[in-house]
Structures are given as C-alpha cells and as structure tokens.
LOPAKE-566564 format. One record per residue (C-alpha): residue in three letters; x negated, y negated, z negated. Coordinates in Angstrom, 3 decimals. Each point is the difference from the previous one (the first is absolute). Layout:
// LOPAKE-566564
[rec ala; [X; Y; Z]] ...
***
This chain:
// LOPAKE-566564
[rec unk; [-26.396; 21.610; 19.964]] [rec unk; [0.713; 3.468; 0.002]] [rec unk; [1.072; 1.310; 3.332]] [rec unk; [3.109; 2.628; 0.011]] [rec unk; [0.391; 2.907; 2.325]] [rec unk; [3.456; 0.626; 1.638]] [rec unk; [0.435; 2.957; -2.402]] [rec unk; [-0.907; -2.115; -2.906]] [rec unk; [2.476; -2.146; 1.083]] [rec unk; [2.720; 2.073; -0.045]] [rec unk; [-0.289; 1.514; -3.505]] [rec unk; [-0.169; -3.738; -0.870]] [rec unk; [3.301; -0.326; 1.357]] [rec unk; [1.477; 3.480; -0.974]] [rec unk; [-1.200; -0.329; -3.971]] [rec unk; [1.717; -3.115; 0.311]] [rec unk; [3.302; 1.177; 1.142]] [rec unk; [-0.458; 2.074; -2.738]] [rec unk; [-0.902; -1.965; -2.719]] [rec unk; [3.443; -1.729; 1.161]] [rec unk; [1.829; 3.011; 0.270]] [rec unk; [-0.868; 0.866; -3.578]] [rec unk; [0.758; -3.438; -1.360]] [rec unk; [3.550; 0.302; 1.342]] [rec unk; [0.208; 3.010; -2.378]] [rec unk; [2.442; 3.066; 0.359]] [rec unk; [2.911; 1.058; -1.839]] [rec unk; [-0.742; 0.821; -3.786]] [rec unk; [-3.623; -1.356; 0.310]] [rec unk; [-2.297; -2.670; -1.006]] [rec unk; [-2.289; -2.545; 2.141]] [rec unk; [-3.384; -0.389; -0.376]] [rec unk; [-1.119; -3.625; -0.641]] [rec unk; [-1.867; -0.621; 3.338]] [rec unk; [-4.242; -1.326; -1.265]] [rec unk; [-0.614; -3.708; 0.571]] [rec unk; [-0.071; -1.785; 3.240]] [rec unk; [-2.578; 0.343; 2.692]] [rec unk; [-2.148; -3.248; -0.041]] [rec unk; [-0.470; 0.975; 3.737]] [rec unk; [3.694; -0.340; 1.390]] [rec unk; [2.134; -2.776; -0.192]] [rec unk; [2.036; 0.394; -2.723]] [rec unk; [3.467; -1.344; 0.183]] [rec unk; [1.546; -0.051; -4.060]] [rec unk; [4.023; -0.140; -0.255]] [rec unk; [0.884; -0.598; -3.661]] [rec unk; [3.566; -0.237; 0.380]] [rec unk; [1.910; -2.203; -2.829]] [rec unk; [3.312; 0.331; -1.172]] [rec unk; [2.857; -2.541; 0.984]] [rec unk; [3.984; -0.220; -0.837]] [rec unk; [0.421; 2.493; 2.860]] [rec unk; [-2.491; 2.908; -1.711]] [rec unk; [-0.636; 0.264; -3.164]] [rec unk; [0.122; 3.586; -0.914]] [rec unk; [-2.150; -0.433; -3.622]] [rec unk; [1.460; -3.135; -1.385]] [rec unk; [-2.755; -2.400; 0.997]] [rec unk; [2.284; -2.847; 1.140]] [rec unk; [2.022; -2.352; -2.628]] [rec unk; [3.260; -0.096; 2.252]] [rec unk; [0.895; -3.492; -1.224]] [rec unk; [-3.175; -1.705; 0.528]] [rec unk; [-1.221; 2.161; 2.906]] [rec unk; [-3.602; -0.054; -1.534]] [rec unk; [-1.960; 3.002; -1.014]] [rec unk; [1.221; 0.511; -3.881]] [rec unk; [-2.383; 1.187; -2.759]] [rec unk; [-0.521; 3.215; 1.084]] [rec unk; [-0.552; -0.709; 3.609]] [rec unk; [-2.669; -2.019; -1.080]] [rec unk; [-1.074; 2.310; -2.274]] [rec unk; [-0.146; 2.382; 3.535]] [rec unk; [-2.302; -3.087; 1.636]] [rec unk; [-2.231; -0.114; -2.460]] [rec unk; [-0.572; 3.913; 0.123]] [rec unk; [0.039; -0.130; 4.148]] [rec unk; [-3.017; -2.524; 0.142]] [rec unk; [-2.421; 2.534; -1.981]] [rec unk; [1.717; 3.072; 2.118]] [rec unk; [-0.556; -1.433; 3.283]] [rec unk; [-3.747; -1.445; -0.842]] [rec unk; [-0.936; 3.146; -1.394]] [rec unk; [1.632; 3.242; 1.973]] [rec unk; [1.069; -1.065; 3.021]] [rec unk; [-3.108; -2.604; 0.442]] [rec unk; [-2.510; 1.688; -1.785]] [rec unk; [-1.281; -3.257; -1.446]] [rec unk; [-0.111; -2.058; 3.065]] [rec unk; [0.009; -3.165; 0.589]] [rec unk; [3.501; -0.496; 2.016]] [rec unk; [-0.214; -1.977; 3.154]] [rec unk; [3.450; -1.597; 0.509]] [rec unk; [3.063; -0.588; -2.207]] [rec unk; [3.203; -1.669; 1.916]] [rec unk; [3.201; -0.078; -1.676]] [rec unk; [3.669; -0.469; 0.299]] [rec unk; [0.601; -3.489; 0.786]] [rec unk; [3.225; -0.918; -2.953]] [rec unk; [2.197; -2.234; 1.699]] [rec unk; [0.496; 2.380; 2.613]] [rec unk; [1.776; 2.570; -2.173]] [rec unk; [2.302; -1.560; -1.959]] [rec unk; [2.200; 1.581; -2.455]] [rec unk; [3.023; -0.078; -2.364]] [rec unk; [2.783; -2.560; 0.858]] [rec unk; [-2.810; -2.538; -1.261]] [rec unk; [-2.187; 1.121; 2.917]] [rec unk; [-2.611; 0.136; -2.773]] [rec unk; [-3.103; 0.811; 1.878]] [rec unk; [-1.875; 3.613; -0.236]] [rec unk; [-3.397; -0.740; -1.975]] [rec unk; [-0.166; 3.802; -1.209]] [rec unk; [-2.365; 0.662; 3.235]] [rec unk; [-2.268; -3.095; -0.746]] [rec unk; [-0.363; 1.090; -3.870]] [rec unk; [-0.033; 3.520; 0.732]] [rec unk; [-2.946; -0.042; 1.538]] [rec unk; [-2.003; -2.730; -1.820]] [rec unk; [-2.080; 1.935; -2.454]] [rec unk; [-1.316; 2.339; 2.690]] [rec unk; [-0.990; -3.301; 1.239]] [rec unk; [-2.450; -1.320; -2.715]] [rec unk; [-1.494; 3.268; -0.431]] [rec unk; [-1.528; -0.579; 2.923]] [rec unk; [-2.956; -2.670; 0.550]] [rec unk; [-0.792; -2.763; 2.324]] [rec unk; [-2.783; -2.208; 0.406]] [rec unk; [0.566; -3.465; 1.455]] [rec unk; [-2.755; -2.602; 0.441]] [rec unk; [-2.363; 2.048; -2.217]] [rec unk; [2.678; 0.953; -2.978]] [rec unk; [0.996; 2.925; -0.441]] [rec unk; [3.500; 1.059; -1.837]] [rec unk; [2.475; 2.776; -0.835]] [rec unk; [2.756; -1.582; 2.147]] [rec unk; [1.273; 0.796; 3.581]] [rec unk; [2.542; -2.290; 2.273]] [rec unk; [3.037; 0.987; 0.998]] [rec unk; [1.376; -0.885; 3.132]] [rec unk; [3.369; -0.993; -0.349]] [rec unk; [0.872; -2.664; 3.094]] [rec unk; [1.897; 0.053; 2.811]] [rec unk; [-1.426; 1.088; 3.455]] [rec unk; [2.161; -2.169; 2.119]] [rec unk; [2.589; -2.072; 0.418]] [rec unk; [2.717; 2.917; 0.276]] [rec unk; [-1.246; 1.151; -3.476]] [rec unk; [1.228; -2.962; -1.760]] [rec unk; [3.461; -0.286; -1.914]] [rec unk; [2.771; -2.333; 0.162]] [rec unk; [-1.207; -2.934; -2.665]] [rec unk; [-3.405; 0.715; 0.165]] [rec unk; [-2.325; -2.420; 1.070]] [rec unk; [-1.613; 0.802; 3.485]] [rec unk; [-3.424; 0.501; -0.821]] [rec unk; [-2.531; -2.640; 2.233]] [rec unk; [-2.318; 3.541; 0.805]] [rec unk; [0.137; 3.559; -0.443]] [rec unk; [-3.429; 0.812; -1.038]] [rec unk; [-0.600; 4.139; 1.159]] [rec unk; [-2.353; -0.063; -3.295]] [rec unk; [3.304; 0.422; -2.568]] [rec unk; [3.075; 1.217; 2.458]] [rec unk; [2.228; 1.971; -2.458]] [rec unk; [2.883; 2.376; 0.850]] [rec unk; [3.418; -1.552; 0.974]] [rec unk; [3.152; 2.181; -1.445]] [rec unk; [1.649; 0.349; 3.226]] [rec unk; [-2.555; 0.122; 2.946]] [rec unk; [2.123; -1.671; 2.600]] [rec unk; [-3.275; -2.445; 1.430]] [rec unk; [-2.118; 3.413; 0.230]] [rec unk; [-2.682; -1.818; -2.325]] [rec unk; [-0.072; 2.672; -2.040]] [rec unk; [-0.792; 2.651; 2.394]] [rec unk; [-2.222; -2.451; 2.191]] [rec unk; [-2.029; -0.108; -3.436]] [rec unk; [-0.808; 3.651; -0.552]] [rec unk; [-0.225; 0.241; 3.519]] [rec unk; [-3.205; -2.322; -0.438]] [rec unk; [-1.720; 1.816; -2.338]] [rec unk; [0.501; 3.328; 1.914]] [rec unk; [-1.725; -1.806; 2.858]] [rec unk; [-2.546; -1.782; -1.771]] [rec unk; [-1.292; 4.030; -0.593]] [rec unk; [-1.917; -1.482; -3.318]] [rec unk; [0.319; 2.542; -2.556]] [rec unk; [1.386; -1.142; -3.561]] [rec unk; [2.667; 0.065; -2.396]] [rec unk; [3.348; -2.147; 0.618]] [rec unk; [2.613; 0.294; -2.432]] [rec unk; [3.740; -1.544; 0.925]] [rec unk; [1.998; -0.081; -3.123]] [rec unk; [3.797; -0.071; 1.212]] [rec unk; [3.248; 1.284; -0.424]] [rec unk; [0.938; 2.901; 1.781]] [rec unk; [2.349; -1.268; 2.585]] [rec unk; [-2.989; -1.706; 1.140]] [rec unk; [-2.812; 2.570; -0.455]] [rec unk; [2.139; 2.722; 1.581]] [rec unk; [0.945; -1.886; 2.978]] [rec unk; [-3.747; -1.107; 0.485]] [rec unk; [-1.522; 3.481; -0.139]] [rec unk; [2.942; 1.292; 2.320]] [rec unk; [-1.011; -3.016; 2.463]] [rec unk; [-3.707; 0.550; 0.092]] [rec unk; [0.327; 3.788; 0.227]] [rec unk; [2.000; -0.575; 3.108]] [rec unk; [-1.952; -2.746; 1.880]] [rec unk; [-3.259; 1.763; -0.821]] [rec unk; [1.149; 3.538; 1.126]] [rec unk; [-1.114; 1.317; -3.933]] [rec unk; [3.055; 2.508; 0.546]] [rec unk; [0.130; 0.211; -3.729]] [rec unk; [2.526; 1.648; -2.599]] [rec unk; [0.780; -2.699; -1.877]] [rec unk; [2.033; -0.697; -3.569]] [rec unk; [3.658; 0.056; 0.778]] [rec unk; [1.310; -1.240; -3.293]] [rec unk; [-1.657; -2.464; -2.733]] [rec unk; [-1.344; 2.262; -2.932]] [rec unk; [-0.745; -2.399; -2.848]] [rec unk; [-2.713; -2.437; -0.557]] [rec unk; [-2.533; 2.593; -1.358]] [rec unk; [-0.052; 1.335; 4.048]] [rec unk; [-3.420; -1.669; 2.340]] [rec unk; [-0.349; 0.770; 3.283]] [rec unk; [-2.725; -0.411; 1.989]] [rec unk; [-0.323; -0.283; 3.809]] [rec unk; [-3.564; 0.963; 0.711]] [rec unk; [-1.835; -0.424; 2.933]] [rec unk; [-3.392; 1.586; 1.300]] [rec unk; [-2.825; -1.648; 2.022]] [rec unk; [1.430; 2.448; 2.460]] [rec unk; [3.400; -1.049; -0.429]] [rec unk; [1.384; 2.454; -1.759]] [rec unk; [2.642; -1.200; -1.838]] [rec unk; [1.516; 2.565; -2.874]] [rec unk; [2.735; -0.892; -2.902]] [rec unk; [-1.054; 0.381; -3.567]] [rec unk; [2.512; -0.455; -3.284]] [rec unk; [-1.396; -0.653; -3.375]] [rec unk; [1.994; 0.660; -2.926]] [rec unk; [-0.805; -1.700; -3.096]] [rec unk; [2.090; 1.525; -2.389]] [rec unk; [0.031; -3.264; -2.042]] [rec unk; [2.281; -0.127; -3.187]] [rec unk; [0.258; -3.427; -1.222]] [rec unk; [1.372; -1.298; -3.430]] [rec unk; [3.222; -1.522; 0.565]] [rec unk; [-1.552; -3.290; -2.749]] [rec unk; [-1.591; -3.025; 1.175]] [rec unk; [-3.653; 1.077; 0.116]] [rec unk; [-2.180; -0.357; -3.120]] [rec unk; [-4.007; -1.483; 0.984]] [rec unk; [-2.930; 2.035; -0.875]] [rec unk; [-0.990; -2.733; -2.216]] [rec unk; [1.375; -3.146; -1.314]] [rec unk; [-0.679; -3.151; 1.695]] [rec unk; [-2.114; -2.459; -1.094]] [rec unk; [1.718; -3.275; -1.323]] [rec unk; [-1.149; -3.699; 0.165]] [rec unk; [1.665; -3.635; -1.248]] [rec unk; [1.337; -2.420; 1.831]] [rec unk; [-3.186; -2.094; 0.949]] [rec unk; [-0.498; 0.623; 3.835]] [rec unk; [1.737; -3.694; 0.482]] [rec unk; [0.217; -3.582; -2.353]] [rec unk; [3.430; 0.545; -0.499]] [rec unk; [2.387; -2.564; 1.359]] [rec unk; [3.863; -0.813; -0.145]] [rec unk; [2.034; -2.354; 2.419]] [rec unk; [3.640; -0.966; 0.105]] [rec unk; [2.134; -1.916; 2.461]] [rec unk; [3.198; -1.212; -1.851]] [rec unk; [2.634; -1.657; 2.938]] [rec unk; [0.277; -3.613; -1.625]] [rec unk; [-3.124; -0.410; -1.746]] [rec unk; [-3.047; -1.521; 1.741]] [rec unk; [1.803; -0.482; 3.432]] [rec unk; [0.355; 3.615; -0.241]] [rec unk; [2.886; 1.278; 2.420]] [rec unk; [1.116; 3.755; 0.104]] [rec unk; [-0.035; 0.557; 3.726]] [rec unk; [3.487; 1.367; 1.355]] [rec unk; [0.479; 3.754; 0.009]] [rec unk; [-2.099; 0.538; -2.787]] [rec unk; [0.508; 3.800; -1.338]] [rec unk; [0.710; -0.188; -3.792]] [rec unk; [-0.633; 1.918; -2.785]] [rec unk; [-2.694; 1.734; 1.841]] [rec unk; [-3.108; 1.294; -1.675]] [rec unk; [-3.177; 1.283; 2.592]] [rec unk; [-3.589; 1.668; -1.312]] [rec unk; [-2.372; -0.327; 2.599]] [rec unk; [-3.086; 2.869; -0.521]] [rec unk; [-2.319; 0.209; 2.195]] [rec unk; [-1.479; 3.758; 1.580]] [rec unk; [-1.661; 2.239; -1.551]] [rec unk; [-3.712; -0.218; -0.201]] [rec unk; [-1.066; 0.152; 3.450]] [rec unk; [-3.433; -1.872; 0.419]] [rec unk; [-3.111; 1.621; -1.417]] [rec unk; [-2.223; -2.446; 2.245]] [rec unk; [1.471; -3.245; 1.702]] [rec unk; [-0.876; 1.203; 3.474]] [rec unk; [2.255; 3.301; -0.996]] [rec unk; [3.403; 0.168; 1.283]] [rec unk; [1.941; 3.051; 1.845]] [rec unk; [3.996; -1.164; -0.709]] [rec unk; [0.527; 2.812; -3.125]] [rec unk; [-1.766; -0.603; -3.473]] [rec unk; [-2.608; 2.158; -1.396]] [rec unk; [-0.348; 2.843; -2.517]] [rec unk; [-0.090; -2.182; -2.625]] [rec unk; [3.749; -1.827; 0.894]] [rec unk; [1.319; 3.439; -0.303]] [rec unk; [-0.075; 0.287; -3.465]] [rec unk; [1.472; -3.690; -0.210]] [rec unk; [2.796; 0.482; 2.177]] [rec unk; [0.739; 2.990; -1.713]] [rec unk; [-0.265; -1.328; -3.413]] [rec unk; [1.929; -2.956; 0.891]] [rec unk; [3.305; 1.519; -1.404]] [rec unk; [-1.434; 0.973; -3.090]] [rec unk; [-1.483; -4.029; -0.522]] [rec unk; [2.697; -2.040; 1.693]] [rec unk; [2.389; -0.474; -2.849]] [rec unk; [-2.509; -0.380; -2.582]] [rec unk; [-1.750; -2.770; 2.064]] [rec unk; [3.108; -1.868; 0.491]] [rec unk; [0.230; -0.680; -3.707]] [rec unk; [3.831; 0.403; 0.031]] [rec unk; [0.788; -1.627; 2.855]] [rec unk; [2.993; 1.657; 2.216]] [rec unk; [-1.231; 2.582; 2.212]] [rec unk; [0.068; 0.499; 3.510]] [rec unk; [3.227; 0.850; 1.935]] [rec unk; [-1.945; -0.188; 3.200]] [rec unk; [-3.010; 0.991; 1.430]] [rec unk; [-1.489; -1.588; 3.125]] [rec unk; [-3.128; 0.796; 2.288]] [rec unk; [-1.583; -1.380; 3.262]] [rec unk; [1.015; 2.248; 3.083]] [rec unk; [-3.220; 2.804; 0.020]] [rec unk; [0.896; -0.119; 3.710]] [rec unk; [-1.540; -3.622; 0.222]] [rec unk; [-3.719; 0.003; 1.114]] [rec unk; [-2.919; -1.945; 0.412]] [rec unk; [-3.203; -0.251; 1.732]] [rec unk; [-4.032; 0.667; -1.948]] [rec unk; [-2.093; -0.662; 2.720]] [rec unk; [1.122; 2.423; 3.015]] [rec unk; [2.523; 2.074; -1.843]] [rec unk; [3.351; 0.044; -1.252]] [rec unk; [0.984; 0.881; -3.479]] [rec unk; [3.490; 0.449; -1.136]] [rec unk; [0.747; -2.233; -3.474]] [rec unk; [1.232; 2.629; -2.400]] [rec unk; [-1.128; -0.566; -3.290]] [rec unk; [2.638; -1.957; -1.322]] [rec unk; [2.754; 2.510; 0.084]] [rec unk; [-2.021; 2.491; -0.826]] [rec unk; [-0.565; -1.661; -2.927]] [rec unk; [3.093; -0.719; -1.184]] [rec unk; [1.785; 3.403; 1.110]] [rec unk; [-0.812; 2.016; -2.768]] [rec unk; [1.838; -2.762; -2.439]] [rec unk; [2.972; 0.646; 2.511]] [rec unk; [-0.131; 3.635; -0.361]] [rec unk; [-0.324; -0.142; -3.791]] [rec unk; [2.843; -2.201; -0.414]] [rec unk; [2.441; 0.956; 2.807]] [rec unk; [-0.157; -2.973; 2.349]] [rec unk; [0.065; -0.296; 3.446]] [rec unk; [-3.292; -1.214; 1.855]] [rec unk; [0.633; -3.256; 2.255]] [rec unk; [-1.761; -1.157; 2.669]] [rec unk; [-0.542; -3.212; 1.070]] [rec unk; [-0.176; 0.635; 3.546]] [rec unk; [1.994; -3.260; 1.855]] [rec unk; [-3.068; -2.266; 0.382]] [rec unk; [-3.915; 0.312; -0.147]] [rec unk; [-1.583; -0.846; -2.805]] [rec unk; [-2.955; -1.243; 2.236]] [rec unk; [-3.065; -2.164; -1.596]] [rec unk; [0.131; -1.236; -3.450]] [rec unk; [-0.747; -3.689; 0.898]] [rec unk; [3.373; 0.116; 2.626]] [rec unk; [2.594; -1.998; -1.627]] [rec unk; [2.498; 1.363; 2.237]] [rec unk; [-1.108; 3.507; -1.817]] [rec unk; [0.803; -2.072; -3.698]] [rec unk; [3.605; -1.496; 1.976]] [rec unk; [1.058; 3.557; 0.849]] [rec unk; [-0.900; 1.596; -3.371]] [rec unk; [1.598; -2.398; -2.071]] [rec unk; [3.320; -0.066; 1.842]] [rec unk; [0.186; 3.504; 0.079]] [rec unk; [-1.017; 0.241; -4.306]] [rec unk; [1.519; -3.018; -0.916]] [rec unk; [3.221; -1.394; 2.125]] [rec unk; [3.247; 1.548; 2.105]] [rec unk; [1.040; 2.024; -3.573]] [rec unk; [-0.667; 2.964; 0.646]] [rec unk; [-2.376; 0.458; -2.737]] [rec unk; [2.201; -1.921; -2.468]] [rec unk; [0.743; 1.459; -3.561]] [rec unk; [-3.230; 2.601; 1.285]] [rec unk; [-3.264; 0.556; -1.408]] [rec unk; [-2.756; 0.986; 2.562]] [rec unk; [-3.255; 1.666; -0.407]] [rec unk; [-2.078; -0.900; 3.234]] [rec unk; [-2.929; 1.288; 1.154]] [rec unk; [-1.626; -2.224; 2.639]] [rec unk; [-3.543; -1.278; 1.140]] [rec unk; [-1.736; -2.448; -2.746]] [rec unk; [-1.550; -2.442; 2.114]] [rec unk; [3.740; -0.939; 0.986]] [rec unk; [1.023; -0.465; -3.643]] [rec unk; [-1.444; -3.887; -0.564]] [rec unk; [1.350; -1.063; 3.958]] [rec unk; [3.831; 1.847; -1.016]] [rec unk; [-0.379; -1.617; -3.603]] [rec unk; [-1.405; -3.680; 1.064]] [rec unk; [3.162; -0.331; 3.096]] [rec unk; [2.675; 1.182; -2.655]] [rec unk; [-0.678; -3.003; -2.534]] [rec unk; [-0.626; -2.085; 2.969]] [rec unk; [3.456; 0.680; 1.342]] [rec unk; [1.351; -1.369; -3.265]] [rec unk; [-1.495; -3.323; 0.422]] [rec unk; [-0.403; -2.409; -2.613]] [rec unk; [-2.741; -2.169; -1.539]] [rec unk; [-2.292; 2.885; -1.451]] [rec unk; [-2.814; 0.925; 2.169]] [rec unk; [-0.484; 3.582; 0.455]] [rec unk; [-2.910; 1.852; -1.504]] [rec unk; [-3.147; 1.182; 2.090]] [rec unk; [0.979; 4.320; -0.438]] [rec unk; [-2.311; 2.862; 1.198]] [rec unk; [0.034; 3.487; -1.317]] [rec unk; [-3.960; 1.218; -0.015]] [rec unk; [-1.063; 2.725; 1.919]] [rec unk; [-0.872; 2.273; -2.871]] [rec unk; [3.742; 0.296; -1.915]] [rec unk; [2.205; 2.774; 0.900]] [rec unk; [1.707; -0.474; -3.345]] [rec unk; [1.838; -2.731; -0.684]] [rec unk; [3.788; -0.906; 0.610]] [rec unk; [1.117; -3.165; 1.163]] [rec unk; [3.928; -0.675; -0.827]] [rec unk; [2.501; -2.505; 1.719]] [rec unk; [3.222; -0.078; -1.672]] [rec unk; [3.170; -2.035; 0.966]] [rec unk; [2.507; -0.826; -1.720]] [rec unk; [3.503; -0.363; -0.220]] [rec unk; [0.108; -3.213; 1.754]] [rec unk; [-3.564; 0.698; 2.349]] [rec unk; [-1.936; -1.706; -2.072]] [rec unk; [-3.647; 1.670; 0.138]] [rec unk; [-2.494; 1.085; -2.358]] [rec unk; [-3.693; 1.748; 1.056]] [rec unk; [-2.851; 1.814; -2.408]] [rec unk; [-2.292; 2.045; 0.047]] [rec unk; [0.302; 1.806; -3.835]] [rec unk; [0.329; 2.968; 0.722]] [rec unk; [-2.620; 2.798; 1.348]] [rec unk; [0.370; 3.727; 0.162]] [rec unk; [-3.009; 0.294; -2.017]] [rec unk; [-1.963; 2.628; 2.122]] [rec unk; [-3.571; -0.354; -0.555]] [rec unk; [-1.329; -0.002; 3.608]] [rec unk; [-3.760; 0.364; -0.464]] [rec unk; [0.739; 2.864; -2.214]] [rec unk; [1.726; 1.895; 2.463]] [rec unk; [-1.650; 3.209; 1.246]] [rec unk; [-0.965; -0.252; 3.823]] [rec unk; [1.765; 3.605; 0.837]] [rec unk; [3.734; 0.397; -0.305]] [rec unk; [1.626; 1.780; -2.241]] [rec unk; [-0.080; 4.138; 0.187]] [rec unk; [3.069; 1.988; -0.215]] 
***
C-alpha cells in the first residue's frame, strides 16, 4: 500500500473540497459530472426515488402511488447510468431498499414500491455467484432491522437477519442509521446503494454527517430523481459529498424491449380442471365464501439458473418476463376478464440460504410492471408469513385471506406468490369443501415459470380450478442478460 505524506494528505483533502465546491456549481454555470467512484473508499450510493410528497418530473401515478410509465421508463435508464458513470462497471456491493409497508400512501395506504422497482435493473446488471453459478442478478435488501421498524398489521418477523435490513420511511428505531453506521465501521471499501425516498435519504445523510463529525454541506431541498449523491469515505477517513446528475429524459410510454420475447404453448403442465359444486358429491360451500371472485396465480419471474441458486430477486432473464407480462397477459387469458387487482408477497419477508438472509422480492417485482402499465395499485400481503410450503397453517391463512370474509368478492386478482405453495393452497381449498371426491395429487415442477393456474367462484361459492392458461414466455429462450435501455 502506498504510504501518504502529511502534505499529500492535505491536497487529498483540499482537491476534494474542491471537487465539491465545483459540483455545487455557481450562479449561471454548469457542474462537471464528477469520474466514477474510487474502488478504494467506501462508497455510500443515495438514489433518491420519488414519492406522493416529491415528484417534481411526473414519475408518480397519484392514484395508484406507483411509479407510472415514464418513471419506469427513468428506472430502466438509472440502472445503466449508475453501473456505468458513477460505478465505472463495478460490481456493486450492497443494495437495501425502502421497506413498503412503512410508507404508505393515498387514503388506501397503498404501499410505496417505486423505491423497490426503481432500483431493480441496476440490480441485475450486476452479477453474483452462489454455490458455483454465476448470474446477472443482485439482492435487495428490503427487511426490517428490528422490531420498532415494523408497521401496524404487519407480521412481526421471527429474526432480523443484518444480511437484507432495508430502510424504514420514518427512522424512529434508529435502524436505519445503526445500518450505515455499520458499514462506516466495518472500514471495507465497496459500493452500497440505498434506493429511498427523500424524506428518508435526506434525514439519513443529515444523521450520519452529524454523528460522524463529516461537517458536510449537504442537499437542502429534493432535486428530482435524475440527482445521486454519494457520501464517500477514504481509508483515511475522509469523508467528501459528491452529486451525480444524470440528465435522464425518459419517454412518458410504457417501455418497448429491445427484442421481442420468445413465445411457447401451454405444455409445461398435463392440464387439469376441478370443481366443487355445494350439493353435489357431499360437496358443501364453506360459510363466508367470497363470490364471484376470479384469482390467477403466476409464479416469479425466472429466478433459478441452477437449483442451488437463489438470492430473493429473479435474474436477468425474469426481467424481460416481468416486463413483457403486460404486453402477454390478456392474450394468454383467452378472453377471460382481466385483473382488477394485483397482489404480491411482502419483499420485506426474508429467509435464510445457509448463514445469510435474503429478502423475498421477486414476486412483486414481477408483477409491478403489469400494475404500472395498467394503473393499479400494488398490494401486499404483509399480515402473516408465508413460511414453508408444506405448513398447512401457511395454505389456512392464504386461502382465507383469497377466498373468504368478501373482501375480494365481485374482484378479479392477479397474484404473484411462491410456486411450491400453489398445490398445498390449491389441495386445502377443495378440501375445505368436503364431499366424496378425493382430491388430486398437485405439484407445479421446478422448471415452469409460465403457466397460470385459475380459481374462480361463483355466484353462490361454488369453485372451479385449471391450469389452461400460460403466459407463453419461452423460458429457455430467454437471453441470460437483461434487457438494455
């Protein structure tokens, strides 16, 4: 290692001042775009998202409270931006992000996903190898760091693995500070991007630049979502302020792929149909039944390019899927109603591989760019965990949530979930009808990210479940990389 003489030292610090200085700008002038980040310091990455509460380009949909078109038009371009100028190619190091259900908004108290799918594609232009496979794909830690981080009606996690801590809105546990904190002391030089509204990112940089004595001029007011900054940090300690604007200019049109995407029939499963009729065969509708009630259960996007691979977000290859998935959807349900709903698993849930955590994003990753496209809210399931597939109190909770209480009466639901919990949810809903007629063996293999299984009720509860329809996205022809913008 290079050894640095006082003097050296202090035109490190003074060229740094001034690199700052000059970022700020002056009246009348223009900043320079500051080069890519030092692999050498610890690099601390603020890509602030717009909310409700700032959204100076038109980013937000105000109904929904999701990114619209053009905000994810902005994503798309950010992911390339931040990989290429302000990392220089890097491989990142850490990505945590706004937990959603601690920021809700609208008098729905829909919760914020823009931070979540703001920063995705930046995350699978990055690589990671687990257990000797290697894939463009990066987790994002979205879970809560303690007990004072979670919501009213969310279900108290059973650990709080450090691995995927994400960002809580309001800060009032000190999680969110105690996390940066931790990777100032760790002193292990890297990149760590926190994708988060500004309410949060601005009070989080104002609370580390006062408990580490940074003495810093920091942002007063939030400038758009084309504004990065970057704490940076020395060996030394030197900590200077950088601000990277990326000048994006997104179409305001759902984004168009680079290519089309490969298409496929309906043969990943031996198609099957069952009904439960209250009356026939012993067959009792249970009480509280929802009627009328139509559900699509999709599983993620492609997320397993070896069995031992598995890091909570999908690949490269489930980008192009989840964003083609408005362009396929109404084709591959053949006429059928469309959704009025769309449903995810809580990204803030986690699980354990081995000795780390991983936060379970994929599924509403997958099925928020059909919400964006077709101006729905995102909703979380967030009450219960969804736990082990072979946990019949797991198939209980599901299918009284879906499928009793009315809420989701006279509703059609697209639901993203996990697929090994399909057959379990499936086999305890015809079971709960009773009646003479055994119910099928079900699995869903490990291979199909394509078809669609669909329950429907009707207007008296009785139940009917197939498996006709697929999106018809050709996995193996996929390409491995995600799509460029």
């Amino acid at each position: 290692m290079k050894r640095y003489c006082a003097s050296e030292n202090f035109w490190s610090v003074f060229l740094s001042g001034l690199l700052v200085f000059s970022i700020a700008g002056c009246a009348g002038g223009s900043s320079p775009t500051p080069a890519p980040l030092s692999t050498g310091n610890i690099n601390l990455i603020f890509v602030v998202t717009p909310d409700l509460a700032n959204d100076p380009l038109g980013d937000i949909n105000p109904v929904t409270a999701n990114l619209d078109d053009q905000g994810l038009q902005r994503s798309l371009l950010m992911g390339a931006y931040l990989r290429q100028q302000v990392l220089g190619t890097r491989n990142v190091t850490r990505i945590s992000v706004l937990e959603p259900m601690t920021h809700l908004q609208t008098v729905n108290n829909y919760p914020d996903m823009a931070a979540i799918e703001f920063i995705q594609q930046f995350a699978l232009l990055n690589q990671i190898t687990l257990l000797g496979t290697t894939a463009n794909s990066y987790p994002l830690a979205a879970s809560y760091g303690g007990p004072a981080d979670v919501p009213g009606g969310v279900v108290m996690p059973g650990s709080y693995p450090a691995d995927c801590q994400g960002l809580v809105f309001n800060d009032a546990g000190g999680n969110n500070v105690a996390l940066v904190t931790r990777i100032i002391d760790a002193n292990i030089p890297g990149f760590y991007v926190f994708s988060t509204p500004w309410e949060t990112a601005s009070a989080l940089l104002a609370n580390i630049n006062r408990i580490k004595g940074y003495d810093l001029n920091l942002p007063t007011a939030y400038k758009g979502p084309n504004y990065i900054y970057v704490l940076t940090i020395t060996p030394s300690g030197v900590a200077s302020l950088l601000t990277y604007d990326s000048k994006l200019t997104p179409s305001a049109a759902y984004p168009v792929l680079p290519s089309p995407v490969p298409g496929a029939s309906c043969t990943q499963q031996a198609h099957f149909s069952y009904s439960r009729t209250g009356g026939i065969n012993g067959v009792v509708v249970p009480p509280g039944t929802n009627i009328n009630e139509t559900v699509y259960l999709i599983r993620h996007a492609e997320a397993h390019p070896a069995s031992t691979f598995d890091d909570g977000n999908y690949v490269g290859a489930g980008q192009w899927r989840a964003l083609d998935l408005p362009n396929v959807l109404p084709g591959a349900l053949r006429g059928r109603v469309s959704p009025t709903l769309v449903y995810s698993i809580d990204p803030a849930q986690s699980f354990t591989l081995g000795s780390f955590g991983i936060s379970y994003v994929r599924p509403s990753l997958t099925v928020l760019p059909y919400a964006i496209a077709n101006n729905l809210p995102c909703h979380l399931v967030a009450g219960f965990y969804i736990g082990k597939p072979a946990d019949q109190a797991v198939a209980r909770a599901t299918s009284d949530f879906f499928f009793t209480g009315g809420n989701f009466s006279n509703q059609t639901v697209l639901l993203a979930w996990e697929h090994n919990h399909f057959p379990p949810l499936i086999t305890y809903l015809l079971q709960s009808y009773g009646g003479s007629v055994p119910v099928p063996q079900l699995s869903w293999p490990q291979g199909d990210y394509d078809t669609i299984w669909t329950v429907r009720l009707d207007g008296k509860g009785n139940l009917t479940v197939d498996n006709e329809l697929c999106e018809g996205i050709d996995s193996a022809k996929l390409p491995v990389t995600a799509p460029k913008f």
